[in-house]
C-alpha positions as CSV (number, residue, x, y, z in Angstrom):
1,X,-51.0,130.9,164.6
2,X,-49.9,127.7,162.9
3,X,-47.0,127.6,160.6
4,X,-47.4,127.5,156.9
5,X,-46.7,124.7,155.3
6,X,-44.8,124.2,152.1
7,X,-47.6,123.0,150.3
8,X,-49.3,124.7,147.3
9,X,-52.1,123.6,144.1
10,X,-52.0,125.8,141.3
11,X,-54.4,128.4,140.9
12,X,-56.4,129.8,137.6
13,X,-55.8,133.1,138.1
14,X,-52.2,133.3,138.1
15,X,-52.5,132.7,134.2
16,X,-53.6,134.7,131.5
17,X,-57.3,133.0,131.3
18,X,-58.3,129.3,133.1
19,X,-57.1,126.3,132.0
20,X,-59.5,124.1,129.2
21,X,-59.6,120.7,129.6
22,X,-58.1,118.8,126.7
23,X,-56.7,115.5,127.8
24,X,-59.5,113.3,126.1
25,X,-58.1,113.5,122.8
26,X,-55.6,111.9,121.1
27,X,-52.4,114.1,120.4
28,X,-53.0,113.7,116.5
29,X,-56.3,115.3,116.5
30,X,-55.5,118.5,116.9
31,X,-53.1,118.3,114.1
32,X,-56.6,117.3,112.1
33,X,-58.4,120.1,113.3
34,X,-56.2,122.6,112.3
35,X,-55.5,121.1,109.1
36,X,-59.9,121.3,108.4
37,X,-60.0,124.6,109.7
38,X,-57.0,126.2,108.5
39,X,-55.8,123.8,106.1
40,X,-53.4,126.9,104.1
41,X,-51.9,128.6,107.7
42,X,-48.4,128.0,107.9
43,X,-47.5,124.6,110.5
44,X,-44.0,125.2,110.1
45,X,-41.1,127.1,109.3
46,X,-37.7,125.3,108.9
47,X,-34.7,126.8,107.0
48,X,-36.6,129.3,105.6
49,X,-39.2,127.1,104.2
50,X,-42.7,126.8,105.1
51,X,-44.6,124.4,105.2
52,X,-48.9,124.3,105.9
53,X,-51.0,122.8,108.2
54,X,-52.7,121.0,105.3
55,X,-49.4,119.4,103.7
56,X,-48.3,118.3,107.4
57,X,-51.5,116.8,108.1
58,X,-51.6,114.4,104.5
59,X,-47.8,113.7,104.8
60,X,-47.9,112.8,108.2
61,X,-50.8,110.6,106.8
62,X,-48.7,108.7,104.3
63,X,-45.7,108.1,107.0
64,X,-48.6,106.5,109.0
65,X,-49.9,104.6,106.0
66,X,-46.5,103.1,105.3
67,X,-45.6,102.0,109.1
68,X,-48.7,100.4,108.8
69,X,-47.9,98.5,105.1
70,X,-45.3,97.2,107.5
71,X,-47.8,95.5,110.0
72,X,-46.9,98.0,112.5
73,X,-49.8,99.4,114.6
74,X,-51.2,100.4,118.2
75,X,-48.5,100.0,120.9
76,X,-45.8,99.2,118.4
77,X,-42.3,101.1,119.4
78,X,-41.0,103.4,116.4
79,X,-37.4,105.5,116.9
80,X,-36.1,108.7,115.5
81,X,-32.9,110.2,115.8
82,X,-33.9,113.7,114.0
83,X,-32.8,117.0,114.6
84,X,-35.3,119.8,114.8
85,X,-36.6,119.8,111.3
86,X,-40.1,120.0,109.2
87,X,-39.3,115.8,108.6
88,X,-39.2,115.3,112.1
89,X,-43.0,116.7,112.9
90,X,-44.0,115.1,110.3
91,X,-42.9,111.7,111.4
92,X,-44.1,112.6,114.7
93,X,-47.5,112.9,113.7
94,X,-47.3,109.9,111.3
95,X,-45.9,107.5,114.3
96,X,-48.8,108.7,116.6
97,X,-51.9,108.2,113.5
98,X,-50.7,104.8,113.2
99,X,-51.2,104.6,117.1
100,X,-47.9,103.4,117.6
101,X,-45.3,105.0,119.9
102,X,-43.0,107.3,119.4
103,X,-38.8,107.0,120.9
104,X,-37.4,109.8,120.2
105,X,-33.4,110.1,121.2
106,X,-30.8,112.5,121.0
107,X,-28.9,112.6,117.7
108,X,-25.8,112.8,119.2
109,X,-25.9,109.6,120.9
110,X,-23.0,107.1,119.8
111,X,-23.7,103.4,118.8
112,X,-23.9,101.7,122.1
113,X,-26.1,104.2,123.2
114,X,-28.7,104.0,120.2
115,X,-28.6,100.1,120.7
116,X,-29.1,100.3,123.8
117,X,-32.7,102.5,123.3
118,X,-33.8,100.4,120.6
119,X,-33.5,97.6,122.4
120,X,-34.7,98.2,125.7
121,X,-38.0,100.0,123.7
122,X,-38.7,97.3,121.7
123,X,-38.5,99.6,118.3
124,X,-39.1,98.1,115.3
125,X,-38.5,101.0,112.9
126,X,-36.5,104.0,112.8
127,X,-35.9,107.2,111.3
128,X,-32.7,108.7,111.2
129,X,-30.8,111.7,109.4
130,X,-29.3,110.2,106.4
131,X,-25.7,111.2,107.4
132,X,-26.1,108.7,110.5
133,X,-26.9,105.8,108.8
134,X,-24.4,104.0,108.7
135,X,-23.9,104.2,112.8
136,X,-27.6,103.3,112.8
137,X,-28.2,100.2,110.5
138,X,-26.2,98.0,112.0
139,X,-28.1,98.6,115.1
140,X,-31.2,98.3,113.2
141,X,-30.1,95.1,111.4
142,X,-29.2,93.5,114.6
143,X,-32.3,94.4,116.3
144,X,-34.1,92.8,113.1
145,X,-35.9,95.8,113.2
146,X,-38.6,95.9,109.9
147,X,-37.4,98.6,108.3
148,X,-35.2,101.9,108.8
149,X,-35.7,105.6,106.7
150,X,-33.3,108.2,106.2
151,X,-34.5,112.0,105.9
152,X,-31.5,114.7,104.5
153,X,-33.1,117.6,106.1
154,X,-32.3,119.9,103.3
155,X,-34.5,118.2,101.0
156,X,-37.1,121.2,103.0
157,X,-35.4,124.2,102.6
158,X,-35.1,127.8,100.7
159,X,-32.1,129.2,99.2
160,X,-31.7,131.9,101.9
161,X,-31.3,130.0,104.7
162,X,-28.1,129.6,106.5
163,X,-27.7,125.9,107.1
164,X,-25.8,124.0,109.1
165,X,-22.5,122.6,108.3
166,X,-23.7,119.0,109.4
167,X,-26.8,119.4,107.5
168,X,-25.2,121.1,104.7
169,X,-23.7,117.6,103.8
170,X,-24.8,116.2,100.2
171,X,-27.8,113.8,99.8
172,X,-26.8,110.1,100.9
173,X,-28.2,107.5,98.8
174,X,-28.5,104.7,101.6
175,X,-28.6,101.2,100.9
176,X,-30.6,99.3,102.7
177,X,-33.3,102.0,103.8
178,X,-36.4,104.1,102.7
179,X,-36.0,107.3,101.6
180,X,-38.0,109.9,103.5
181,X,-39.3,111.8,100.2
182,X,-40.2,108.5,98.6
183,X,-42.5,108.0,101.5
184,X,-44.5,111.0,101.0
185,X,-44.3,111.7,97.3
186,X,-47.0,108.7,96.9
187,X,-49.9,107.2,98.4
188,X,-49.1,104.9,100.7
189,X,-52.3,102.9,100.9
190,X,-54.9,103.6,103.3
191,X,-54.8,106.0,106.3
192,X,-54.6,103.4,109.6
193,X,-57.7,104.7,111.9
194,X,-56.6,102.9,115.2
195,X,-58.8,103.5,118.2
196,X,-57.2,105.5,120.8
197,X,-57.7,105.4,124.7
198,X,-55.8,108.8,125.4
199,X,-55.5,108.3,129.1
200,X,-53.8,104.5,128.8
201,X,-52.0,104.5,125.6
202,X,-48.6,105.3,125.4
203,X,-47.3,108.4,122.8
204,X,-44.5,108.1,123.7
205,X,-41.2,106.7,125.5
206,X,-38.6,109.4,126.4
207,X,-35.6,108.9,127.5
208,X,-34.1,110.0,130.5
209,X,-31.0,109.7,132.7
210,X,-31.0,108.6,136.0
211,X,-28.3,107.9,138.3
212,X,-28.4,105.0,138.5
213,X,-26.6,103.7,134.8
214,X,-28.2,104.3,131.4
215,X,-31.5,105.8,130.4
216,X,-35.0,104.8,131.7
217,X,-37.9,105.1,129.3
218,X,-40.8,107.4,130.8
219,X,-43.6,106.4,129.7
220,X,-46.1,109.3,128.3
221,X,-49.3,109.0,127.4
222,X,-51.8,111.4,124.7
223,X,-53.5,112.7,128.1
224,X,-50.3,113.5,129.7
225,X,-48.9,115.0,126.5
226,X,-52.4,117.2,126.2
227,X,-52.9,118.0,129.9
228,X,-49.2,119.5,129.9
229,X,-49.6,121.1,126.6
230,X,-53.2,123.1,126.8
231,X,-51.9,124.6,130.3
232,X,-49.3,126.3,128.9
233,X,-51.7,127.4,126.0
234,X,-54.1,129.1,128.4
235,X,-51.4,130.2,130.7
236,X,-50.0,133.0,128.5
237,X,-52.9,133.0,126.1
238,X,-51.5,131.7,123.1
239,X,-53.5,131.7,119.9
240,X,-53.1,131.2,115.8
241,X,-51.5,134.3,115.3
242,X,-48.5,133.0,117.3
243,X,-45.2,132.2,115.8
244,X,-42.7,130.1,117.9
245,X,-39.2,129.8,118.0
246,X,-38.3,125.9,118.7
247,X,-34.9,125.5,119.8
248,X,-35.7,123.1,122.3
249,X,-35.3,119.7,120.6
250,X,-38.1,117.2,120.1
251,X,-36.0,114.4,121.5
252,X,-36.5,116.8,124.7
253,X,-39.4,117.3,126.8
254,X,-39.4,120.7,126.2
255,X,-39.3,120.9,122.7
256,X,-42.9,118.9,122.7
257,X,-44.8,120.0,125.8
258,X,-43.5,123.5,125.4
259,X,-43.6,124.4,121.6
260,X,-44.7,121.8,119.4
261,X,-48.2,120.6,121.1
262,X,-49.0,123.8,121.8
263,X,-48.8,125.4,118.6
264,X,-50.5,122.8,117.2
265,X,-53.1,123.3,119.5
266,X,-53.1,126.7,119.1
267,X,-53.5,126.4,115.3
268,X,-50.0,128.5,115.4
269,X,-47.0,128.3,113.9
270,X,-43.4,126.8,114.4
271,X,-40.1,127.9,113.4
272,X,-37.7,124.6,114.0
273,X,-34.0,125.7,114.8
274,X,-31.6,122.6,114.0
275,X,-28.9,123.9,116.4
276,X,-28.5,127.1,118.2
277,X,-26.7,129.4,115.9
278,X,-26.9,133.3,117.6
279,X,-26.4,135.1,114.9
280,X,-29.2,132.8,112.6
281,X,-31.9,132.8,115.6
282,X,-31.6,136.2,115.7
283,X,-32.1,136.3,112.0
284,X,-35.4,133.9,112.3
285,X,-36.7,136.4,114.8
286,X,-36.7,139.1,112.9
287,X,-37.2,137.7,109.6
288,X,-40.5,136.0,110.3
289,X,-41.9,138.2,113.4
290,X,-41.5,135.4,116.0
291,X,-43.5,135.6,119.0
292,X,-43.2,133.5,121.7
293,X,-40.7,130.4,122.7
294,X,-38.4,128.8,125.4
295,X,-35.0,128.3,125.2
296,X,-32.1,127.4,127.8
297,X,-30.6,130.6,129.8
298,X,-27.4,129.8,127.5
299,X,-29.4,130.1,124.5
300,X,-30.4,134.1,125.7
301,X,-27.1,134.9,126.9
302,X,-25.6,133.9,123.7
303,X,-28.0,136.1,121.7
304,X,-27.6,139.0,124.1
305,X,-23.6,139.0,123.8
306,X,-23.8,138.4,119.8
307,X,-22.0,140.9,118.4
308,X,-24.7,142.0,116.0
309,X,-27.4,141.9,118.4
310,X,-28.2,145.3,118.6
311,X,-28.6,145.3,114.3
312,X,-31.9,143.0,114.6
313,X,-35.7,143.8,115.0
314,X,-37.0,141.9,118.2
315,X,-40.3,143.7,118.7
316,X,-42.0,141.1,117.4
317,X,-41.7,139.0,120.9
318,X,-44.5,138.8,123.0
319,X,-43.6,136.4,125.8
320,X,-39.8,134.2,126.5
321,X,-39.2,131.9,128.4
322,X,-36.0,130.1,129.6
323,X,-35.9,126.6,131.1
324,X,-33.4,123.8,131.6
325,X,-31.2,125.3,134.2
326,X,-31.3,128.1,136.9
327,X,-32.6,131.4,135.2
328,X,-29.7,134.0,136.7
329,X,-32.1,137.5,137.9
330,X,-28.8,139.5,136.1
331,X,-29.7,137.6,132.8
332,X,-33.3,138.5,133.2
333,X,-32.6,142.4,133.6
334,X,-30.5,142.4,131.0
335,X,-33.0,141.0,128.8
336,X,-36.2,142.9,129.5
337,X,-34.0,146.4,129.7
338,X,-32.7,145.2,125.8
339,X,-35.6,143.6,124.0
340,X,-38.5,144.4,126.4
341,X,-39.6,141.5,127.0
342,X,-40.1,139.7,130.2
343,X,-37.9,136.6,130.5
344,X,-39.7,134.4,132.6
345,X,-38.4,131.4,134.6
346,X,-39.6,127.7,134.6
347,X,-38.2,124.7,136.0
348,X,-39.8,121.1,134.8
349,X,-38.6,117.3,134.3
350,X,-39.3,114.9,131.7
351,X,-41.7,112.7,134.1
352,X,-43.7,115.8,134.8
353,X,-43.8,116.6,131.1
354,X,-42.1,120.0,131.6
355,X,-45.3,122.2,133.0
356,X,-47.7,119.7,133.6
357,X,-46.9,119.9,136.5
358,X,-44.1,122.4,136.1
359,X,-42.8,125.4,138.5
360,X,-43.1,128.8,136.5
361,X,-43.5,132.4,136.4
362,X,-46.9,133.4,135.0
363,X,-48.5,136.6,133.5
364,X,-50.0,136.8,137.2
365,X,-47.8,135.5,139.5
366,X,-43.8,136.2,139.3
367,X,-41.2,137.7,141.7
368,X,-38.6,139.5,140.0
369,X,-35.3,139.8,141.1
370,X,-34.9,137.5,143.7
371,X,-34.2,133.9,141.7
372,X,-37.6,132.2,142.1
373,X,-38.6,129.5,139.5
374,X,-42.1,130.8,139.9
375,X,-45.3,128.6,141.3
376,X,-46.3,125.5,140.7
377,X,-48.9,124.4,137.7
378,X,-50.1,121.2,139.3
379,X,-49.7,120.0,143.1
380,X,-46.4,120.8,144.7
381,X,-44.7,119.5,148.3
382,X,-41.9,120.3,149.6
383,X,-40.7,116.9,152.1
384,X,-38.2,116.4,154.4
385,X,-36.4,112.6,154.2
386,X,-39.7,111.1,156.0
387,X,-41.9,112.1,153.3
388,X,-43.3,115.0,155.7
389,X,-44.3,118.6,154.7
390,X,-41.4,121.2,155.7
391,X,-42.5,124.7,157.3
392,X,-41.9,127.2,154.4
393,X,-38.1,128.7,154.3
394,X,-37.1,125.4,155.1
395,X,-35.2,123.3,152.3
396,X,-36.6,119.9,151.2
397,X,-37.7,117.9,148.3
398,X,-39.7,118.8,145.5
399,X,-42.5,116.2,145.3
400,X,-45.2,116.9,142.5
401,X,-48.4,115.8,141.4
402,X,-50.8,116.5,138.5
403,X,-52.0,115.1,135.0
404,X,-49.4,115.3,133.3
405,X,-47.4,113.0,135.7
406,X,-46.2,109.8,133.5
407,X,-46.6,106.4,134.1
408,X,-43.5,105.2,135.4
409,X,-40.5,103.7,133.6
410,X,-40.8,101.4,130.8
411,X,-39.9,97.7,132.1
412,X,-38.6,99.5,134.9
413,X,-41.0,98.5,137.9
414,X,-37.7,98.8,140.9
415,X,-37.3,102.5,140.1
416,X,-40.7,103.1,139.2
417,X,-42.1,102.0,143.0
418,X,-39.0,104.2,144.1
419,X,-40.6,107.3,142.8
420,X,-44.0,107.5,141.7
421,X,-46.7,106.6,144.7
422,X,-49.9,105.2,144.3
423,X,-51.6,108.7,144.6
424,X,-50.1,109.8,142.2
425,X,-47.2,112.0,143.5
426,X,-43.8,112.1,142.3
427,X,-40.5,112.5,143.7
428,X,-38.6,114.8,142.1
429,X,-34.8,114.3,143.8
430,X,-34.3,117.6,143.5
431,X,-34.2,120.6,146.6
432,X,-35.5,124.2,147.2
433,X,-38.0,125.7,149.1
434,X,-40.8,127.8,149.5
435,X,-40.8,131.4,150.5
436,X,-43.8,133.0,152.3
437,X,-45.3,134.1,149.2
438,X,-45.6,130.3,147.9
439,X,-43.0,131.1,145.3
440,X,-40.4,127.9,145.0
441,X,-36.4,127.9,144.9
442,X,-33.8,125.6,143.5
443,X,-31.2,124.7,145.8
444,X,-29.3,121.5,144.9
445,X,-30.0,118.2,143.4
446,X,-30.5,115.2,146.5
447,X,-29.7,113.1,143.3
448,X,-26.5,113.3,141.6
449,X,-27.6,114.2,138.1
450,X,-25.6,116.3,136.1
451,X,-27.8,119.1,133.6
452,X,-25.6,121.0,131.3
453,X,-27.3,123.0,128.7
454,X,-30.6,121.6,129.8
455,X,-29.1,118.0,129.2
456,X,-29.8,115.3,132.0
457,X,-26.4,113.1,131.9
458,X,-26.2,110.7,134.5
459,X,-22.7,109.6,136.4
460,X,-23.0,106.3,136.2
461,X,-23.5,106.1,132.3
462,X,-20.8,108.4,132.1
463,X,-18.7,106.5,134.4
464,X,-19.5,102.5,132.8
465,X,-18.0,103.7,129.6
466,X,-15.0,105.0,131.3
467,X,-14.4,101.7,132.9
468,X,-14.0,100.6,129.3
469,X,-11.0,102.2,128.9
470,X,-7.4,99.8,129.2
471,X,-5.8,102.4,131.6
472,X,-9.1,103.4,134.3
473,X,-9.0,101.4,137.3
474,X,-11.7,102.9,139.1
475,X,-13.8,106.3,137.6
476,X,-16.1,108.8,139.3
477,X,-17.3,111.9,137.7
478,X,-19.4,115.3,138.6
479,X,-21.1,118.3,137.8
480,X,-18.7,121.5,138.0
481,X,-19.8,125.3,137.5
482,X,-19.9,126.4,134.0
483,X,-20.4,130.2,133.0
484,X,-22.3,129.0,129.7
485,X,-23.6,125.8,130.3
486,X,-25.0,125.6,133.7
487,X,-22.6,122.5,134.3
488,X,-20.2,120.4,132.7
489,X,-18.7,117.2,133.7
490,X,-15.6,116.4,135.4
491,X,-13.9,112.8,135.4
492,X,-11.9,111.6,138.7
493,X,-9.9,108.7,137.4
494,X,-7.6,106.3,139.9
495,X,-5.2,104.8,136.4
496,X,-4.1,100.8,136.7
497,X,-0.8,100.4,138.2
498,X,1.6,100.5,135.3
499,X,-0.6,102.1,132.3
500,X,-0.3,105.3,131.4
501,X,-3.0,107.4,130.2
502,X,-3.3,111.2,129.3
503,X,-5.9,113.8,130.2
504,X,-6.1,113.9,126.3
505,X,-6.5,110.0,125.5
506,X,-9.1,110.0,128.0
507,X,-11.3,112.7,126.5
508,X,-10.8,111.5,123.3
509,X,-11.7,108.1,124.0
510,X,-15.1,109.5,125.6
511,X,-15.8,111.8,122.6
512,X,-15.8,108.1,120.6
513,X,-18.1,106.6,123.0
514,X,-20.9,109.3,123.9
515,X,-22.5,112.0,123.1
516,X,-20.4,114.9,122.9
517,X,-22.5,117.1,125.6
518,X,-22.2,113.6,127.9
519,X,-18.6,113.5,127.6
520,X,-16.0,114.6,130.1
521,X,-14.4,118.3,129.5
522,X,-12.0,117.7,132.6
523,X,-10.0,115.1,134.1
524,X,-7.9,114.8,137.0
525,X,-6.0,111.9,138.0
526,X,-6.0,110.6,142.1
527,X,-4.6,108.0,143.8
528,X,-7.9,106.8,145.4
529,X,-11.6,107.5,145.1
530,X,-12.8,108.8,148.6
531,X,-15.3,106.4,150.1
532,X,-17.6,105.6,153.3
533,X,-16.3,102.5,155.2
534,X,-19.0,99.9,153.4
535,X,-17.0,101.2,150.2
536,X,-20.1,103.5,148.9
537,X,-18.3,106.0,146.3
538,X,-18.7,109.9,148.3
539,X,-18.9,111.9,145.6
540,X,-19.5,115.0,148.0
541,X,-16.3,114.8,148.7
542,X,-14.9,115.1,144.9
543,X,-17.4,118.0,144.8
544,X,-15.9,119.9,148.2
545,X,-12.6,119.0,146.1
546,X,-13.1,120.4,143.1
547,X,-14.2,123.6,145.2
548,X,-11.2,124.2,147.1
């Protein structure tokens, strides 16, 4: 008998009905449809306040109106650096009606960082939380972007909602930029109707580390975006009388592909969560009968070991989901044995646009118990280092294929050839295999990136802004074990001969420079980097280290 190969395409009948086809729309439409059909069904819920498909759909109008009093228009590059919030969909939606393309980044990126998006996308606008304005418009300014508007995300909001200390911050009156509300209060002239090729046209850049130095833009199209979004629809059957938590942030894959397109899709409803707050989500839950939603596994262990968790109502929940790191089979015993529910495990990337194709558990098709990230929604491989399919049980590289695949890298043809082939596979860089059952397991990443709390942070970006500092001769860092967060990173730093230099003054000077979830939370100070006899940092052998 031959062997079986590690080689599986998805089929319909592991979900909850068969997949419809959806990609030859734009994104925006369905946002339209929803809005003529059910103009008074709640869109969204944020801090309390909700907010209807038929107000999303004319607001989201006037933000496209305006970007296009600016002369901005199909192909055009427009940033956000928005939380989770009722502001940002609607500037979502408004970007993607005036046909331009959305960059969305994280909001806790520091200045070089936002500069160094902006620039390498070409933007030519941005929106950005009022509070971070004055990080932002210099970058702006510089970039001689056209114009630059500030949202205080309060400004949607009820009286009963918790909010955020960073959010909870009064109203800036910034000079030198739009004001969100001014935007939508008025007409804005009229409604841009650009023509749309969903296949070719870009939605979207997203950012994503590598590791090979700072982000590369994947580049996303409306088919990509609506292949990836109506398989997860018809994979657990979703319909309008969902509700969705969305703590996944919309500067994240997941928080688009996995909640926001699909509700919208779905004519459902989203309840955006600013930042993970257990004892608030838990609140939202139970408050407004939540149904469905992913989440990292931090964001469920959290809830589960809130000290009030056993006070709330969480029968509403129909189907969760965790993503963004291994899903421990512990975590998902303890869940289903105290809500009920089935947690179910996925593993996706921003080039495969989460699920499409992803690796999930579905209604169908799971394996309790034994750490499986489920089967594969699209076309999966699993390759040794010749490119050649591995016998199942035997560990290689996950190599995927399917519509929701992205173009490439934005002005990034070297890596681009390196990992998307003509025929439309992709290489993944990370390891596992598949069991005799065709379910898939995570094993280790053949690339060195670092995820902590579903966060992709790349060494080398981590390590070019240590460099900066006066007492780091030569800088390496890693990914060590974190109960909560999956990982978290760990500087190696050799110091210059005669400069001294704290563990402290190090991680303070990285908190200044990146993004706090970027930033080292260790650092240990050597005498010498261990490398191969070309000089090629091995930083397997920091990692063996670390372990001892």
């Amino acid at each position: 008998m031959a062997e079986a190969l590690s080689h599986q395409k998805f089929d319909p009948s592991w979900g909850a009905v068969p997949p419809k086809d959806t990609a030859t729309t734009p994104v925006f439409e369905f946002l339209r449809q929803a809005a003529r059909e059910q103009p008074e069904k709640d869109a969204l819920i944020f801090l309390h306040k909700t907010t209807s498909y038929k107000e999303l759909d004319q607001c989201s109008d006037r933000i496209a109106a305006w970007l296009a009093s600016l002369g901005l228009g199909k192909g055009d590059k427009v940033a956000t650096m928005l939380p989770n919030c009722t502001q940002h969909v609607m500037v979502i939606y408004g970007i993607l009606k005036a046909g331009c393309t959305m960059v969305p980044f994280n909001v806790m990126l520091k200045d070089q960082e936002i500069r160094y998006i902006c620039e390498q996308s070409g933007a030519k606008a941005i929106f950005c939380l009022d509070i971070l304005a004055p990080m932002v418009l210099p970058v702006a300014k510089d970039l001689g972007m056209l114009a630059a508007a500030t949202v205080h995300a309060t400004d949607f909001s009820e009286p009963t909602a918790k909010v955020p200390p960073l959010l909870a911050m009064p109203k800036q009156d910034v000079e030198g930029a739009v004001d969100f509300m001014e935007i939508i209060a008025s007409d804005q002239g009229p409604v841009p109707l650009p023509e749309i090729d969903p296949e070719n046209d870009l939605a979207c850049l997203l950012y994503t580390s590598g590791t090979t130095g700072f982000p590369k833009g994947a580049m996303i199209t409306h088919c990509n975006y609506n292949h990836a979004a109506g398989l997860l629809v018809d994979l657990i059957d979703m319909d309008d009388t969902d509700r969705l938590y969305m703590l996944f942030p919309l500067f994240h894959v997941a928080g688009q592909t996995l909640i926001l397109f699909p509700a919208v899709m779905a004519k459902a409803t989203c309840a955006a969560i600013p930042m993970f707050d257990p004892e608030d989500m838990l609140d939202l839950i139970q408050r407004f009968k939540l149904t469905f939603g992913f989440a990292p596994p931090t964001a469920y262990i959290g809830l589960l070991n809130h000290p009030s968790f056993a006070k709330f109502d969480l029968s509403s929940l129909k189907h969760t989901l965790a993503s963004g790191a291994p899903v421990p089979p512990a975590l998902q015993d303890e869940w289903q044995q105290k809500v009920g529910t089935y947690l179910y495990a996925g593993y996706g990337c921003t080039e495969s646009t989460a699920c499409g194709p992803g690796i999930v558990e579905m209604v169908n098709k799971k394996k309790p118990g034994c750490g499986a990230l489920g089967v594969c929604t699209g076309e999966v491989k699993v390759v040794d280092e010749n490119g050649k399919i591995v016998p199942r049980g035997v560990v290689g590289e996950f190599v995927l294929r399917g519509e929701g695949i992205v173009q490439g890298y934005w002005q990034n043809q070297e890596e681009t050839d390196k990992l998307f082939t003509s025929d439309g596979w992709w290489y993944t860089g990370d390891a596992g295999y598949m069991d005799e059952d065709g379910f898939l397991f995570f094993v280790e990443r053949i690339k060195d990136l670092i995820v902590a709390s579903g966060y992709n942070i790349a060494p080398a970006e981590v390590e070019n802004y240590l460099y900066q500092h006066p007492a780091v001769l030569e800088a390496a860092v890693i990914g060590v074990p974190d109960d909560y967060r999956g990982e978290t990173v760990k500087a190696f730093i050799v110091p210059k001969p005669n400069v001294q230099a704290s563990e402290q003054d190090i991680l303070a000077f990285c908190k200044e420079k990146m993004a706090a979830y970027k930033a080292p939370k260790v650092v240990e100070f050597i005498d010498e980097l261990p490398k191969n006899q070309s000089g090629k940092l091995l930083r397997r052998m920091l990692r063996e280290r670390d372990s001892q």
